[in-house]
C-alpha positions as CSV (number, residue, x, y, z in Angstrom):
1,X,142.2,271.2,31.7
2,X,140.1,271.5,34.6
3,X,141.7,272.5,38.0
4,X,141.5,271.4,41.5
5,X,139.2,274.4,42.5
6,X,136.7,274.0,39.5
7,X,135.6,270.8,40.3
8,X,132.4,270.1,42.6
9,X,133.5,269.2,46.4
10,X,133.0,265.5,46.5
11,X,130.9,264.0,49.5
12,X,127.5,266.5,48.6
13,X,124.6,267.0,46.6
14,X,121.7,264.7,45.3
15,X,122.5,261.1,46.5
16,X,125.7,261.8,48.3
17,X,123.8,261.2,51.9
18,X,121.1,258.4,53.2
19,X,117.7,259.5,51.9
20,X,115.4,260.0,55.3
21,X,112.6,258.4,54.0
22,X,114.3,255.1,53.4
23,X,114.9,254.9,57.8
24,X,118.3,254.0,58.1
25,X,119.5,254.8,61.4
26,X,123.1,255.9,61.9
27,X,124.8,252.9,64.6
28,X,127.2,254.4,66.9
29,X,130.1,252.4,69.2
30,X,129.1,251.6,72.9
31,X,130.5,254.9,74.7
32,X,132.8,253.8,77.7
33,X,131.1,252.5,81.3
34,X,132.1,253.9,84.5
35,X,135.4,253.8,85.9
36,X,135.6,252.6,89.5
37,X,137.0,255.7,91.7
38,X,137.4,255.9,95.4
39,X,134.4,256.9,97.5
40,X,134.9,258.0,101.0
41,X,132.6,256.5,103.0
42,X,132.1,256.5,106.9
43,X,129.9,254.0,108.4
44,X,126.8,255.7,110.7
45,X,127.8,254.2,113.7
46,X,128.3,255.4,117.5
47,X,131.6,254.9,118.5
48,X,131.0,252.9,121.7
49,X,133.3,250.5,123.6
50,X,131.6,247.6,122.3
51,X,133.0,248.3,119.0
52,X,136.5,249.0,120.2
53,X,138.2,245.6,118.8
54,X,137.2,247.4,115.3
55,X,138.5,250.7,115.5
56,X,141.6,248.8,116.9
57,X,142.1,247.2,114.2
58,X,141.3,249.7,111.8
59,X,144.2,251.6,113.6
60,X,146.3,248.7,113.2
61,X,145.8,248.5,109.4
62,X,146.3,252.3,109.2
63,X,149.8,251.9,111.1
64,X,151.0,248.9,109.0
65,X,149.6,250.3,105.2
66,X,152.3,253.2,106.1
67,X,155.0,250.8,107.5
68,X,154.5,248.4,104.1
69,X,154.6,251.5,102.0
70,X,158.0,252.3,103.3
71,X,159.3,248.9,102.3
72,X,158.6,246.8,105.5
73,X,157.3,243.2,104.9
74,X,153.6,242.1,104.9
75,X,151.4,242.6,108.1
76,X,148.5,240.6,109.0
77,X,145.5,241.4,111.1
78,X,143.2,238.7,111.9
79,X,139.6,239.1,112.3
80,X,138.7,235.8,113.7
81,X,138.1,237.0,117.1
82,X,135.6,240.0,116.5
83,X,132.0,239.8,117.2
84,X,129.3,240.1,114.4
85,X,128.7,243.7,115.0
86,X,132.2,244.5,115.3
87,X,132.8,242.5,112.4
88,X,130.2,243.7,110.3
89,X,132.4,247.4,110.5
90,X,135.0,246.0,109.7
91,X,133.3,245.0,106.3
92,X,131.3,248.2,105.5
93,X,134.4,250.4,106.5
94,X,136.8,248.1,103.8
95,X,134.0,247.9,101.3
96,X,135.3,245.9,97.8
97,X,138.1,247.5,95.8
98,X,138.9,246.6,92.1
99,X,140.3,243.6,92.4
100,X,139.7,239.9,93.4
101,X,141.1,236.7,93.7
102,X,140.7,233.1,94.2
103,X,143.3,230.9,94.9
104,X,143.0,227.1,94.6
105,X,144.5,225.0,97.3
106,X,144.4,223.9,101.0
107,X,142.3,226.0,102.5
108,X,140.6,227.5,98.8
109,X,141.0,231.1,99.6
110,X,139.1,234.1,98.4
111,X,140.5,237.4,98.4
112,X,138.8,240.8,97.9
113,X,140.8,244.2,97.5
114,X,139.2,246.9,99.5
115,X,138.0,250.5,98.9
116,X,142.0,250.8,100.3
117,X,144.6,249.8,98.0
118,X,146.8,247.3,99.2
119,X,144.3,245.9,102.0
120,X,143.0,242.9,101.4
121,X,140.5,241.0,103.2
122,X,141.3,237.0,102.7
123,X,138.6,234.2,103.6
124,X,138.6,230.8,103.8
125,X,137.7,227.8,105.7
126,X,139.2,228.3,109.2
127,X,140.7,232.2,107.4
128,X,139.3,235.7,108.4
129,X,141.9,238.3,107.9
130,X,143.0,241.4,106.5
131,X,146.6,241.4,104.7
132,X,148.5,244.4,104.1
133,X,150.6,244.5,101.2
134,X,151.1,244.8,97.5
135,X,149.5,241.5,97.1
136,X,148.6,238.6,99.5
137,X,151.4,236.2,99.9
138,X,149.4,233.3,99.4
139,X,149.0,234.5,95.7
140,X,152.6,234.2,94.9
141,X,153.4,231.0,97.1
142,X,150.3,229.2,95.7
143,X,150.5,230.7,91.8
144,X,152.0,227.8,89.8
145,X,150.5,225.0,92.1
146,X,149.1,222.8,89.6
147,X,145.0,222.5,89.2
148,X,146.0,221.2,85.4
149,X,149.3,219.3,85.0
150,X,151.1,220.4,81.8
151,X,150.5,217.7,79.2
152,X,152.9,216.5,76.0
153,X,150.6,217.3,73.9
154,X,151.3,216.6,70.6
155,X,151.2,219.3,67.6
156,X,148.4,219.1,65.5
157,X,147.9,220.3,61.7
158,X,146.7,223.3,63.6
159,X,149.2,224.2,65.8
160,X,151.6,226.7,63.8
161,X,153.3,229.0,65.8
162,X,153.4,227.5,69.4
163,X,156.1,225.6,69.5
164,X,158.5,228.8,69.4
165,X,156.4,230.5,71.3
166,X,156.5,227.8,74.3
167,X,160.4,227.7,73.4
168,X,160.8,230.9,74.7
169,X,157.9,231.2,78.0
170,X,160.3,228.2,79.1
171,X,163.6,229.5,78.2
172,X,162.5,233.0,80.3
173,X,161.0,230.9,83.0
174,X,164.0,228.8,83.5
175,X,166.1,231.3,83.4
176,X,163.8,234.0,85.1
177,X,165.5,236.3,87.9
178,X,163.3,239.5,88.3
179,X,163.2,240.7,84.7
180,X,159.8,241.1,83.0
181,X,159.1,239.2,79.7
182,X,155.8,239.6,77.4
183,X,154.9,237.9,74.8
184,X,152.1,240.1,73.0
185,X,149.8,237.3,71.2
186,X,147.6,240.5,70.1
187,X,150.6,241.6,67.7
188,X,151.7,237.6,66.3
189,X,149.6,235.4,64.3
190,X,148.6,232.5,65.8
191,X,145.8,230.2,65.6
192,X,143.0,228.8,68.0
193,X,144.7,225.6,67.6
194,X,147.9,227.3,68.9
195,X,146.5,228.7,72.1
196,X,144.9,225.8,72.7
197,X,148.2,223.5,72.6
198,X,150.2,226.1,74.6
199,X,147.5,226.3,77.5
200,X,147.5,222.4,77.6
201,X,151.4,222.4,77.3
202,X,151.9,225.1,80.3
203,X,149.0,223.3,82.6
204,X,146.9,225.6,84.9
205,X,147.8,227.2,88.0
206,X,145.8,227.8,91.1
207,X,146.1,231.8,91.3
208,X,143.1,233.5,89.5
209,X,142.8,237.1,89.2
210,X,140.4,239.7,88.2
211,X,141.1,243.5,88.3
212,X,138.0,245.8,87.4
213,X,138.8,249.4,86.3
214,X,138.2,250.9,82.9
215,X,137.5,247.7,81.8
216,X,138.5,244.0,83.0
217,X,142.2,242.5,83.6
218,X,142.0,238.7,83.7
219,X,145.2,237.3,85.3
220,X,145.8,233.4,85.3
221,X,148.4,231.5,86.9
222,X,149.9,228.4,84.6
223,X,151.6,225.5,86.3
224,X,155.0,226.8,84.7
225,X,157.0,229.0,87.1
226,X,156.7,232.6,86.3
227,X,154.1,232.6,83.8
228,X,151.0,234.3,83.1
229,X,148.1,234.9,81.1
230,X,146.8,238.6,80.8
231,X,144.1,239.3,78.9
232,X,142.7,243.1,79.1
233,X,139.5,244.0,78.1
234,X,137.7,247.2,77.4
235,X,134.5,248.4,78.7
236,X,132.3,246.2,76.3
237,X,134.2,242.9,77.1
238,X,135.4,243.0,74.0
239,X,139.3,241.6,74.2
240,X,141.8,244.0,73.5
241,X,145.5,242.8,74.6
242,X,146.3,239.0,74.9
243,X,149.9,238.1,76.4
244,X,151.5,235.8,78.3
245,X,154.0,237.1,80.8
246,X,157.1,236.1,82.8
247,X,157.0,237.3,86.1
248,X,156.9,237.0,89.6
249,X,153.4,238.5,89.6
250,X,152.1,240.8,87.0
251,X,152.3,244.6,87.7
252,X,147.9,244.6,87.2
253,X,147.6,243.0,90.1
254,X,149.9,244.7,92.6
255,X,149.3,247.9,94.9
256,X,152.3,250.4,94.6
257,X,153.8,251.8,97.3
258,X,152.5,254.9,96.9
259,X,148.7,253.5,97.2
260,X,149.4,251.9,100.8
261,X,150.6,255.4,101.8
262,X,147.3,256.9,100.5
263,X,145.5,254.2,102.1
264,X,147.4,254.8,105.3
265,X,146.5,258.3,105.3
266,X,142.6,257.1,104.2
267,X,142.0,254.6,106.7
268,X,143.2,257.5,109.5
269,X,140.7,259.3,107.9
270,X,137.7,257.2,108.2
271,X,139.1,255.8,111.7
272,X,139.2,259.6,113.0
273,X,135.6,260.4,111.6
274,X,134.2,257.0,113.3
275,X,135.7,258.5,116.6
């Protein structure tokens, strides 16, 4: 019998590796991009009294990021008054953040995180502001507006495992008070049929959402109360979690108390070094 320790190691010797000459060239994975990080950055301006309306309302967004931190509502600061030079600090000093919105509706609205978590400057026909807060409010009050109707759409040969799957995003949605439900598509089997027939059958909301970090989050609103679409994907774009969720608004998407209190303390920062 031969044993273990007599036997040649497997893996080398003549033909065991790629012969050189033959130029196969080893293909490795796409390494990881960048992951967006906060910058400090102070504008090179002079601190003059024709740019006081800024630095007042940079002071006014430092004061409110700490008051929403602590759990006071929402503040608002609009913008629509300032000149172009005052309002052109405002936008280098907020600079764009990871995430951004658009939100369907009356005015359409588009919404840009800054460089501050939980500051968000909002646009729009007649709309110039910045909103402090975990998310604007227009997100959540406009979310499952309808863009697409939900359709009875019948089930195809295709469609396979739907059905129970929209049995229970309406059972949770009817039923929803606060407690988070996911359904992780990534882990079921499904078919394109099936997602196909659900998105039609849940219609399409007007709140649309992208976060940009180690990789995307794209959020979608449907036009069923309390449900979302979040997809993640990693730094190639390949997709990499697939789920629908019940929810007032998905946790991705929301700045955390603790972020307004380090923006509070940032935008002092930045306001004191303008000064």
């Amino acid at each position: 019998m031969i044993r273990d320790f007599q036997r040649p190691p497997v893996g080398f010797g003549p033909g065991s590796q790629p012969d050189p000459e033959e130029g196969a060239a080893l293909e490795f994975m796409a390494l990881p991009g960048d992951m967006r990080t906060y910058v400090p950055h102070v504008p090179m301006v002079e601190a003059d009294a024709a740019l006081a309306p800024a630095l007042a309302c940079l002071s006014r967004i430092a004061a409110a990021a700490g008051r929403v931190a602590g759990g006071a509502a929402a503040e608002v600061v609009d913008l629509r008054g300032l000149d172009p030079a005052n309002r052109r600090l405002m936008a280098e000093t907020l600079g764009e953040g990871e995430v951004a919105m658009k939100l369907r509706g009356i005015p359409a609205l588009s919404v840009q995180e800054s460089v501050f978590a939980g500051v968000w400057s909002v646009t729009g026909a007649g709309v110039d502001r910045v909103e402090v807060a975990p998310v604007p409010e227009a997100a959540r009050t406009r979310a499952f507006d309808p863009v697409t109707a939900p359709v009875a759409a019948p089930a195809g040969p295709g469609v396979v495992n739907a059905p129970a799957l929209l049995a229970e995003l309406l059972d949770k949605s009817a039923a929803f008070a606060g407690e988070l439900h996911v359904i992780n598509l990534t882990l079921l089997p499904h078919t394109e049929d099936d997602l196909a027939w659900l998105e039609a059958r849940l219609g399409q909301g007007s709140s649309d959402i992208l976060s940009r970090g180690y990789g995307n989050c794209r959020v979608r609103a449907t036009a069923t109360p309390f449900v979302w679409r979040v997809q993640f994907y990693n730094s190639t774009d390949a997709l990499i979690l697939d789920t629908f969720e019940v929810s007032s608004m998905p946790e991705v998407a929301l700045a955390a108390p603790e972020d307004l209190a380090d923006s509070a303390h940032r935008v002092a920062e930045v306001l004191e070094a303008i000064r």
